[in-house]
N, C-alpha and C positions, 0 to 999 in steps of 0.2 A: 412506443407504448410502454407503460410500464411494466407489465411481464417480459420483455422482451431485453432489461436493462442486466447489464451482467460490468462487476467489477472486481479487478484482480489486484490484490495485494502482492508487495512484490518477492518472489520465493525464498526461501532462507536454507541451504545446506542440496536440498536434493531436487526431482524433478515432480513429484507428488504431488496433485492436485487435489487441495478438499473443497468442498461444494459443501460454503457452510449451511446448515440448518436451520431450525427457528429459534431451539431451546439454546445454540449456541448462540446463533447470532445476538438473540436479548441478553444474555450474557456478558457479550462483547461490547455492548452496545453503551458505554462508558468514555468520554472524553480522554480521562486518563488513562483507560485501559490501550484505547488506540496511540497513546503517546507511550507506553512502555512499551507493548509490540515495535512499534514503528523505531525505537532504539535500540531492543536488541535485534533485531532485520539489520538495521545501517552496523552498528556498532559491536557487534558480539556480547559475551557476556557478562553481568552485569549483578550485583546484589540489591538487593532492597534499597539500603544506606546510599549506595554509587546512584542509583537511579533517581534518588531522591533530592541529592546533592544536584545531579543535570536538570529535572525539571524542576526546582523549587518548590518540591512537594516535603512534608513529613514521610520519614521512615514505617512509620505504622501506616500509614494510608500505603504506599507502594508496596508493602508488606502483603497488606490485606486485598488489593486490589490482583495483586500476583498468584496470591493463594485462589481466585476465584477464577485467571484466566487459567489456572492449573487445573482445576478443575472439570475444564471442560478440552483440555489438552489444547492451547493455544502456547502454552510456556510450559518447561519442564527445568528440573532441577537438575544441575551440570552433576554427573556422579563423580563423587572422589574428587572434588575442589570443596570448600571451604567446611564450615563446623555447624553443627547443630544453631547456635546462636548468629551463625553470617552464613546465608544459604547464595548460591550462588544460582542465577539463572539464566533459560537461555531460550529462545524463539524455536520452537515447535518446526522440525524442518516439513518446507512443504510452500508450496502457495494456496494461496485461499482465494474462493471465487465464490460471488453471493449473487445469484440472478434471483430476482425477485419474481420470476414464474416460479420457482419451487417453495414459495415461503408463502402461498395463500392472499386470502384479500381480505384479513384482518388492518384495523386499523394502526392495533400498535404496533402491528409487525413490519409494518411499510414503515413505521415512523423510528422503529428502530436502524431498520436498513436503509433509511436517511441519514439519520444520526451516523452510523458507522463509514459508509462510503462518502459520507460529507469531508470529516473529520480526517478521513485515508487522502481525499484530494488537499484539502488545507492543508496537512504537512508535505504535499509533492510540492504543492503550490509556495508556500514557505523556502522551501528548502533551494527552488530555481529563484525566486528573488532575490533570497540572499546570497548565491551566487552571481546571476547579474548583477548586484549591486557594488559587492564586495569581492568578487571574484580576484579581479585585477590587481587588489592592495594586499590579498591574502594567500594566495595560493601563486607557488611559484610560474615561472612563464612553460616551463616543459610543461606540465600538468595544465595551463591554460591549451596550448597548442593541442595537447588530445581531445580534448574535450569539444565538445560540439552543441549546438542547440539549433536545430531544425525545425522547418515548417511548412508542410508541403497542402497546398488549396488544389483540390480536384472536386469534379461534382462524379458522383457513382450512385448506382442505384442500391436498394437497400443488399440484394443476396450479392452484389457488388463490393460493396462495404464490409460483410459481415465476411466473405472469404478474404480479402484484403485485409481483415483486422487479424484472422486466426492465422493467416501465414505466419504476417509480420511478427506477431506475439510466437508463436513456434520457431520460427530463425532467430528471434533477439534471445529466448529460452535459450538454443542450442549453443550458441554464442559464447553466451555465461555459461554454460553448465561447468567446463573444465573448473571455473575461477570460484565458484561458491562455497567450496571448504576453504580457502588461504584464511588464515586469519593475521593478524599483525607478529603472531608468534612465529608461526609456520613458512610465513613468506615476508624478507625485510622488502622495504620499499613500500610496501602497499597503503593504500588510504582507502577510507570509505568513499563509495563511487554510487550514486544509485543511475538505473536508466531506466528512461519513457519513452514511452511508443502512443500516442491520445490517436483516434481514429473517431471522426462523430461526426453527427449534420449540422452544418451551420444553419441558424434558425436568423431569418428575416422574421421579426415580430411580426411586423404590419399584415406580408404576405401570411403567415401562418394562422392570423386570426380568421383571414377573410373564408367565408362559409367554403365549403367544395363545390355546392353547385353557382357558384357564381362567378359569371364570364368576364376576362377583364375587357373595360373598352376596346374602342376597335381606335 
């Protein structure tokens, strides 16, 4: 059901969890806005000009688009790095979690919390393609050998599922926590790494349409 739908951005720096809002969430609720987030998360920090440069955006747009995730504390501005004229910024530490039991049964508000947690899976989803695809001619064999891509089918019931999802997201948390301040300065060797953990119901259409009260043949 749709109250029941909850989605987590992946944390940046510490263990804080925010449970975003409405006023933030439409905020957020911006194509580009989730493509700046989602580069300083992988990538650390980043100026207006730099961001603009990675996603072939205008400087003034990533400018102005930063100034409004700032606003609502999703990016903050790195103290004591750059000048008034080249601001330097950086992902808001924390993960973000948006269930749509907490954001009401307004229309836009669900259409915004589509928008946003669409746009969070298209770049997961992106980012393991272009590693399947490309993985092997670009990234050396050590860094192939660690890396992994899993997929595990079991049928569970729903309060099955939902403790199965919060372990697993709690152990992979705990996991990464030592590693989420390294950055490329502080620690050499390091690359950007992201990690997924997906837990859902696999949906037969056919079976899903057919009414509840109706018996299958015998």
């Amino acid at each position: 059901m749709e109250q029941d739908r909850k989605h987590q951005a992946a944390p940046a720096s510490d263990h804080s969890d925010r449970r975003v809002d409405v006023v933030s969430l439409k905020a957020l609720a911006h194509p580009l806005r989730i493509q700046l987030l989602n580069v300083l998360s992988q990538y650390g920090p980043h100026t207006a000009s730099g961001l603009a440069e990675r996603l072939g955006e205008s400087s003034g747009s990533t400018s102005y688009h930063l100034r409004q995730l700032a606003k609502h504390d999703f990016v903050r501005e790195v103290e004591g790095r750059g000048t008034a004229r080249e601001r330097w910024w950086r992902r808001t530490p924390g993960s973000l979690t948006i269930n749509t039991g907490d954001l009401g049964d307004s229309p836009a508000t669900k259409e915004a919390a589509r928008l946003v947690t669409r746009e969070f899976e298209r770049s997961r989803a992106d980012l393991l393609a272009d590693f399947m695809a490309y993985g092997s001619d670009l990234v050396p064999e050590e860094w192939l050998e660690a890396s992994v891509v899993s997929t595990i089918n079991v049928r569970l019931t729903r309060e099955q599922l939902a403790d199965l999802a919060e372990q697993a997201s709690d152990y992979v948390r705990n996991l990464a926590a030592p590693y989420l301040d390294q950055t490329a300065e502080s620690t050499a060797g390091t690359r950007p790494v992201q990690l997924h953990f997906n837990a859902f119901p696999i949906l037969d259409v056919r079976s899903d349409r057919t009414p509840a009260h109706t018996e299958s043949p015998s």
